[in-house]
C-alpha positions as CSV (number, residue, x, y, z in Angstrom):
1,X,33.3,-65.2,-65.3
2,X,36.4,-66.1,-63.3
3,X,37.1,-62.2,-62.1
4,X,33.6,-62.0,-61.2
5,X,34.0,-64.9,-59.1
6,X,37.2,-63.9,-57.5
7,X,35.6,-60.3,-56.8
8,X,32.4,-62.1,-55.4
9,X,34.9,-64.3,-53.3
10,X,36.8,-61.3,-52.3
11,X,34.1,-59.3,-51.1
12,X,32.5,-62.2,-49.2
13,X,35.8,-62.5,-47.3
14,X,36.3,-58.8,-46.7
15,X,32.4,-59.0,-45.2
16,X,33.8,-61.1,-42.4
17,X,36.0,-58.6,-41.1
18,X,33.5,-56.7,-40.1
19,X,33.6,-55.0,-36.4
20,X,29.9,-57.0,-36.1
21,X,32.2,-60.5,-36.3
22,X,34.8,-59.5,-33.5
23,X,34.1,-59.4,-30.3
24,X,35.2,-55.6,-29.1
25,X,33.6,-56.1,-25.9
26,X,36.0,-53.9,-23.3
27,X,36.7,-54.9,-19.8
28,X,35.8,-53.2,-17.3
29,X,38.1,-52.3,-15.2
30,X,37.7,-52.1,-11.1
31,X,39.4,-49.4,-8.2
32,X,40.7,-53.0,-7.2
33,X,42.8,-55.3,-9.9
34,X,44.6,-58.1,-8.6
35,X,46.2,-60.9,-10.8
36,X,45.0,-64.5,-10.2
37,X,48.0,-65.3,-7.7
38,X,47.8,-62.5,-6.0
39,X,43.2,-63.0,-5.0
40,X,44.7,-66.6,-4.2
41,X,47.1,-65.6,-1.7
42,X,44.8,-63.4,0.3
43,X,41.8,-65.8,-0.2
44,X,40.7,-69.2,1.1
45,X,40.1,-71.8,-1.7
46,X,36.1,-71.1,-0.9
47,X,36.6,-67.2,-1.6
48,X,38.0,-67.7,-4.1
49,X,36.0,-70.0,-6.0
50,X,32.9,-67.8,-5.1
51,X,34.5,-64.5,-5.4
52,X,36.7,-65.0,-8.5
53,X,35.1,-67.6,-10.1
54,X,31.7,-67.0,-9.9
55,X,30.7,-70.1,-7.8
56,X,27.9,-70.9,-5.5
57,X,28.4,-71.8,-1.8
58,X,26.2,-74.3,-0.5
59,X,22.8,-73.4,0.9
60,X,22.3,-73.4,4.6
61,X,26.3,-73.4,4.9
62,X,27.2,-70.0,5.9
63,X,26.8,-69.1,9.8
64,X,26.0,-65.3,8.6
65,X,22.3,-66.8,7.0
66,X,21.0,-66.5,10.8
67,X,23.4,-63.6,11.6
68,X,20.3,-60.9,13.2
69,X,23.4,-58.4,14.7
70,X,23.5,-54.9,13.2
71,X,26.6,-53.8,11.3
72,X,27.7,-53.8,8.0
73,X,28.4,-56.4,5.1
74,X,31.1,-55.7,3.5
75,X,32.7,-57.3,0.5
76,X,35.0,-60.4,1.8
77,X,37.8,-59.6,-1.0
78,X,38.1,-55.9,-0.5
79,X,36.2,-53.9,2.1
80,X,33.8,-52.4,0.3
81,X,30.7,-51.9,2.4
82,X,27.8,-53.3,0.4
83,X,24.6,-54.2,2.8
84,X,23.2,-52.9,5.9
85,X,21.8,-55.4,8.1
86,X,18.7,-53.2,8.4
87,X,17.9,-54.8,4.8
88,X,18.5,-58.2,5.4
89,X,15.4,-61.2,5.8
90,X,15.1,-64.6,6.1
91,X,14.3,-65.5,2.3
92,X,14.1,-69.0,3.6
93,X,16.3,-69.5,0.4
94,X,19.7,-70.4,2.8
95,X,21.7,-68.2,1.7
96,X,22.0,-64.3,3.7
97,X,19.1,-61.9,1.5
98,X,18.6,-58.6,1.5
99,X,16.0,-56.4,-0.3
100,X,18.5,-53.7,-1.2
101,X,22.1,-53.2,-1.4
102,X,24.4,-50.2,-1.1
103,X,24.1,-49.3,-5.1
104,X,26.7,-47.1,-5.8
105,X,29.2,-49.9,-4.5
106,X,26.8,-53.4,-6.3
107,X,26.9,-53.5,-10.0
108,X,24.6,-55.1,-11.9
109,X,25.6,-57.8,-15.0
110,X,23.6,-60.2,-16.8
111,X,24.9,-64.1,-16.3
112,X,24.2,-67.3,-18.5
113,X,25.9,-69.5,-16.8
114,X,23.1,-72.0,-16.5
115,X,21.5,-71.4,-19.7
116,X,19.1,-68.8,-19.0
117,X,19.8,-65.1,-18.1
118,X,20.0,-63.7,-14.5
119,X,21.1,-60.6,-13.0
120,X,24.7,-61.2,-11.4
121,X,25.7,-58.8,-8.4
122,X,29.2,-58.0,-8.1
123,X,31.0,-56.0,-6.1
124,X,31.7,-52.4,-7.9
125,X,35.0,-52.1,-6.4
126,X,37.0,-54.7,-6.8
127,X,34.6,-57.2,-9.2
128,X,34.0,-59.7,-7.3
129,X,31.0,-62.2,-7.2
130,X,28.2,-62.2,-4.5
131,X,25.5,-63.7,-6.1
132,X,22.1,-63.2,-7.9
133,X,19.3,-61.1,-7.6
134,X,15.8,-61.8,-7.9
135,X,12.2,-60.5,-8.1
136,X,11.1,-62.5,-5.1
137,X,11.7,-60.4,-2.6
138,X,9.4,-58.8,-0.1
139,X,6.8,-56.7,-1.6
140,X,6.1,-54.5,0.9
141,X,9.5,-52.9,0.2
142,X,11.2,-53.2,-3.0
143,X,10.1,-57.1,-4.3
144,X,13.6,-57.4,-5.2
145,X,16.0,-60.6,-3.0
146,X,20.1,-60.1,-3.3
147,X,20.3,-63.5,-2.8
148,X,24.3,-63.6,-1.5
149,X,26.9,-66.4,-0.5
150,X,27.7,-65.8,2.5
151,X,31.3,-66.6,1.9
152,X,31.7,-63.2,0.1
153,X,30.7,-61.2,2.9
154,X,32.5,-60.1,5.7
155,X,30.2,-58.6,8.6
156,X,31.4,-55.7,10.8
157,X,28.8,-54.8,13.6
158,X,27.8,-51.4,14.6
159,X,30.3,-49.9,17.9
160,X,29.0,-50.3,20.7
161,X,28.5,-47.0,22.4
């Protein structure tokens, strides 16, 4: 009765080991890698926190919500162009929304930081966080709202000619 035990204990234990109990999840890895110290030197604390933390600026704060120029938004941390102000709309949300982004540069991740899922944009360059997006958007396009903190833009207008 004993060695039955023992194997019945031993096999229970080896069960556990199983590659469906570890977490193998890779990381992915970006064009861009930085360690924390070095995002915090060529960051302000409010970059940061949105762009490396995955925070949340507050609405109505960020002067490029009303920004109507043409150009370019480009990731704040790296460069990367990401919208064209030809997409962007007052959501009303206060936060700068487009109905599209630049896709091969915005990846797409699923976020639970609240308790329920929601599709996380990041930048697909260097990783950064730029916010949410959502099926709100305007219908007569694509229905979809990138709804972005402002902070983790940078916006480059069109030249001038």
């Amino acid at each position: 009765m004993y060695k039955f035990m023992g194997l019945l204990v031993f096999s229970l234990l080896m069960s556990c080991q199983s590659k469906a109990q570890t977490n193998t999840e890779q990381k992915k890895t970006y064009k861009i890698e930085k360690s924390d110290a070095e995002w915090k030197k060529i960051l302000s604390p409010m970059e940061y926190y949105v762009l490396r933390e995955a925070g949340t600026e507050r609405a109505f704060s960020s002067p490029l919500n009303n920004n109507k120029e043409k150009g370019t938004y480009v990731c704040a941390a790296c460069k990367t162009p990401l919208y064209e102000s030809k997409y962007k709309y007052d959501s009303g949300s206060g936060w700068p929304s487009f109905d599209r982004g630049i896709t091969k540069n915005i990846e797409l991740d699923v976020d639970y930081k609240i308790g329920y899922e929601r599709t996380e944009l990041k930048c697909n360059t260097c990783g950064s966080h730029l916010g949410h997006s959502f099926d709100d958007g305007p219908q007569k396009t694509t229905g979809k709202r990138h709804c972005i903190n402002g902070v983790a833009l940078t916006f480059i207008p069109d030249k001038k000619e």
